[in-house]
C-alpha positions in Angstrom: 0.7 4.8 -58.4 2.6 4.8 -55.2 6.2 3.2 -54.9 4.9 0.0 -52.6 2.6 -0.9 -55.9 5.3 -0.2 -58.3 7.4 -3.1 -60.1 10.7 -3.8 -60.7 11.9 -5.4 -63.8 15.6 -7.1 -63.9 16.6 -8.0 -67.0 19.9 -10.4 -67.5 22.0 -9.2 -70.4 23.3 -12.4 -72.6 20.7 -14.1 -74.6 18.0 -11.9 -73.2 18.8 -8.5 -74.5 21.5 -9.5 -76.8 22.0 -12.4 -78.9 25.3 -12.9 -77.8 25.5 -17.1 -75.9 26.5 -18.7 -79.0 29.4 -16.3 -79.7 30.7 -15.7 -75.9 29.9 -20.3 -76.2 31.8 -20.7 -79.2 35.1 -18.5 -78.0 35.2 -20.6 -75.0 35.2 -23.3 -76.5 37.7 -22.6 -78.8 40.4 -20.8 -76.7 39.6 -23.9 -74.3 40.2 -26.4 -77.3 43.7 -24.7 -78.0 44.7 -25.5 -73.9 43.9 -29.1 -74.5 40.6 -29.1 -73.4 37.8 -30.4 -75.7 33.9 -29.9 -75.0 31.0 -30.0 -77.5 29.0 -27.4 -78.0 26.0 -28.5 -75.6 29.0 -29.4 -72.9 29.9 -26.1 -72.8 26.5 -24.3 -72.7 25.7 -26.9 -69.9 28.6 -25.8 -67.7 29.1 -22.5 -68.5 26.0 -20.8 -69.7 24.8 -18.1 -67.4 27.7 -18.4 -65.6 30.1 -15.4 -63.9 34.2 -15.5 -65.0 34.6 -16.4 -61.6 32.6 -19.0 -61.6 34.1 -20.4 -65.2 37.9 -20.2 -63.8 36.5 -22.2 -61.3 34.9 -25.0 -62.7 37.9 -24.9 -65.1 39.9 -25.3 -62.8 37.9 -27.9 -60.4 37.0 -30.7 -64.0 39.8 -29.6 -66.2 42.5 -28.7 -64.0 43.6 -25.8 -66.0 44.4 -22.3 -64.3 42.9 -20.2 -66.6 45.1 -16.8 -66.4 45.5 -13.4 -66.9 46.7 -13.8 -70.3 44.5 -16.2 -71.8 41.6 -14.1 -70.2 42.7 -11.2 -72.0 43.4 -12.8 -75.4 40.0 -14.4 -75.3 38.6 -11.2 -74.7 39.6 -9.7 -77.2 38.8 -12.0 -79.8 35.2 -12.3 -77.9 34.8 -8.4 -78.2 35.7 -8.1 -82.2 32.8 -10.4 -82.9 30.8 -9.0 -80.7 31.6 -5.3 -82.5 31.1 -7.5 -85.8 28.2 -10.3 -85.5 26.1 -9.2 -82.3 22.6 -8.7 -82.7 19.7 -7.4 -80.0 16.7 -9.5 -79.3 13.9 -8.8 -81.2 11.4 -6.8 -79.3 13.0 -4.5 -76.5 12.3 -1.1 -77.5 8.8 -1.6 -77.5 9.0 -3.4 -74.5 10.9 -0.8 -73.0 8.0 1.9 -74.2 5.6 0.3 -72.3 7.1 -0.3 -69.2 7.6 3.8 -69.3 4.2 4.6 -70.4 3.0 1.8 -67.5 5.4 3.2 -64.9 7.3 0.4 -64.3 11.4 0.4 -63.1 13.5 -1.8 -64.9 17.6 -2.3 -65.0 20.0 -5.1 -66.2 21.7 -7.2 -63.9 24.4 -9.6 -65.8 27.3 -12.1 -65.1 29.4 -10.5 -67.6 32.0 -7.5 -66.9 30.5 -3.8 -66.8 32.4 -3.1 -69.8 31.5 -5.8 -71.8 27.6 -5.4 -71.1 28.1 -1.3 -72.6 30.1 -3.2 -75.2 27.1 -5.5 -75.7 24.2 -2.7 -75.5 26.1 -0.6 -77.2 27.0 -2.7 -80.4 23.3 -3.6 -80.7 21.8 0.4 -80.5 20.3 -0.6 -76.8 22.5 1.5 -74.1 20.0 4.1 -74.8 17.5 2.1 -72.7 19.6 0.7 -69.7 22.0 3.3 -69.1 22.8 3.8 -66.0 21.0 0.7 -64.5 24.0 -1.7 -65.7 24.8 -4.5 -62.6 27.4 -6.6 -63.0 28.6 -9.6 -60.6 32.0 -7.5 -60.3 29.7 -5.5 -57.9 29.4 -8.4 -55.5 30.9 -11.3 -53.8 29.2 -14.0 -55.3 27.9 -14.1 -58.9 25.5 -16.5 -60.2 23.8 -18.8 -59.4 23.9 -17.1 -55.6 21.6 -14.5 -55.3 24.1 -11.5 -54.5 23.7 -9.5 -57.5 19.9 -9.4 -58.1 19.7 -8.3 -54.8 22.4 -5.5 -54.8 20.9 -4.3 -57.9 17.2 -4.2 -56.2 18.8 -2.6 -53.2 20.4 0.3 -56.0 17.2 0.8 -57.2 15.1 1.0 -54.1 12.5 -2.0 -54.4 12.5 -5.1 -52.1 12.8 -8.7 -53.8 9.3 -8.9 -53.4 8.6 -5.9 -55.8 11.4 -7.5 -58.3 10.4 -9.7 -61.0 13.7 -11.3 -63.3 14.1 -12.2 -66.8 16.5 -14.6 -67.3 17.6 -17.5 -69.8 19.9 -19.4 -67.9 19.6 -22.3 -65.4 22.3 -20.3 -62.6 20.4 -17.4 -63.4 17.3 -18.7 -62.5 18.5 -20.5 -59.5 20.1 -17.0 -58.7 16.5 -15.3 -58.9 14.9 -17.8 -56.5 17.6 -17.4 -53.8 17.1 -13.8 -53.7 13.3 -14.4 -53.2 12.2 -13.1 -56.6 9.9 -13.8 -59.2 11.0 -15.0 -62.5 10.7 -15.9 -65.5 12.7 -17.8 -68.7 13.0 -15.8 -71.8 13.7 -19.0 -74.6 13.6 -17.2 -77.4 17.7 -17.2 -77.7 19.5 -18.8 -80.7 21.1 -20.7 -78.1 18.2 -22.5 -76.4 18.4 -25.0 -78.8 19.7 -27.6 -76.6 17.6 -30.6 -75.1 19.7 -30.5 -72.0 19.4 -26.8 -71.6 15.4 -27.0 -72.0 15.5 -29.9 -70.0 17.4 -27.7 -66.7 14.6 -24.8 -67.0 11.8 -26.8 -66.7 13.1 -28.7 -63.7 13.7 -25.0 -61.9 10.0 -24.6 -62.7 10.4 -20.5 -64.2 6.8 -18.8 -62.8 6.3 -18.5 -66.7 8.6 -19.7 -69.8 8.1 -17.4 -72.9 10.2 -17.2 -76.2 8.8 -14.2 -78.0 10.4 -10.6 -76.2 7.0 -8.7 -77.9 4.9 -11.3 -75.0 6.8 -9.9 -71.8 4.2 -7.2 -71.8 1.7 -9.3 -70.7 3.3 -10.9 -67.9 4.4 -7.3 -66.1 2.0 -4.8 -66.9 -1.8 -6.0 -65.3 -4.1 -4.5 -68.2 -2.3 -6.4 -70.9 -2.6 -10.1 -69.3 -5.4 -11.9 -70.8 -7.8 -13.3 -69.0 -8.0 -16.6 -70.0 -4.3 -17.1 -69.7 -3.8 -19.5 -66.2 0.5 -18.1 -66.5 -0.6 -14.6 -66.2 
């Protein structure tokens, strides 16, 4: 199999890979409830799921008029990273996903919103830096995170496939969005704890994913060509 026939596979980190949306949600939400500011927990997944710090300071800033800060960041990060260490679990699924990309010769990496060090923190706490290691991506690489389609596209250029050889998983609507800028195929993993949320489901299907899927062991199917059945039209 020659490179040009070859696929790249980007996987987004939170509530792909790791379970970890409702517990990044729920700090949030809390830390943002002691400045003041109160938002249900569909309020906050609306605005903020998917979404790069940058991008949260922002809208923070812009609907709430609070200057989120160095020290609030850093309290709230820590918090965030002892449950992590504590309650975070990894997707059912990926290692044997992960096998059969290598046996099928297909590339994959992990391109996420978050901080470098808290997607090793992530992948680590759940027994799957093993797998991605050293194709980590973070939006601290690039100007824009999410839902511009900077980082997909500086982590396709790192690992030497055009957008047109790329094909994203991703849960969130900015992620999505993100995806299509950058002239990629993708697809929504809903298989999340977090997904939960009519509004949420709602956003997805109006970006019209090339495929929606909520069970990790079904990604083979839609990536490697001798696994897709026949008879299914999403294939």
């Amino acid at each position: 199999m020659n490179h040009a026939e070859k696929r790249l596979v980007i996987f987004d980190c939170d509530g792909v890979l790791v379970d970890s949306e409702p517990i990044a949600l729920a700090v949030l939400a809390d830390f943002l409830g002691q400045a003041g500011i109160a938002i249900d927990d569909e309020g906050v997944a609306r605005r903020f799921l998917g979404r790069s710090l940058a991008s949260v300071r922002e809208t923070v800033r812009d609907e709430f008029g609070l200057e989120i800060d160095e020290t609030f960041l850093s309290r709230m990060r820590d918090v965030l990273y002892a449950r992590f260490r504590a309650e975070l679990r990894p997707i059912d699924g990926i290692p044997a996903v992960i096998a059969g990309f290598a046996a099928a010769g297909i590339d994959w990496c992990v391109a996420s919103s978050s901080q470098k060090e808290r997607i090793e923190l992530c992948l680590r706490a759940t027994g799957l830096i093993d797998h991605f290691a050293p194709h980590i991506f973070s939006a601290t690489m690039v100007a824009r995170g999410k839902p511009a389609p900077d980082l997909f596209l500086h982590a396709a250029q790192a690992m030497g496939y055009s957008p047109q050889q790329c094909l994203v998983i991703e849960d969130s609507p900015s992620g999505i969005e993100a995806a299509r800028a950058a002239g990629m195929q993708v697809i929504a993993f809903t298989g999340g704890s977090h997904t939960r949320f009519a509004d949420y489901r709602a956003a997805l299907d109006q970006l019209a994913p090339d495929v929606r899927f909520d069970d990790m062991a079904d990604l083979l199917q839609f990536v490697v060509p001798a696994r897709r059945p026949k008879d299914n039209p999403d294939a």
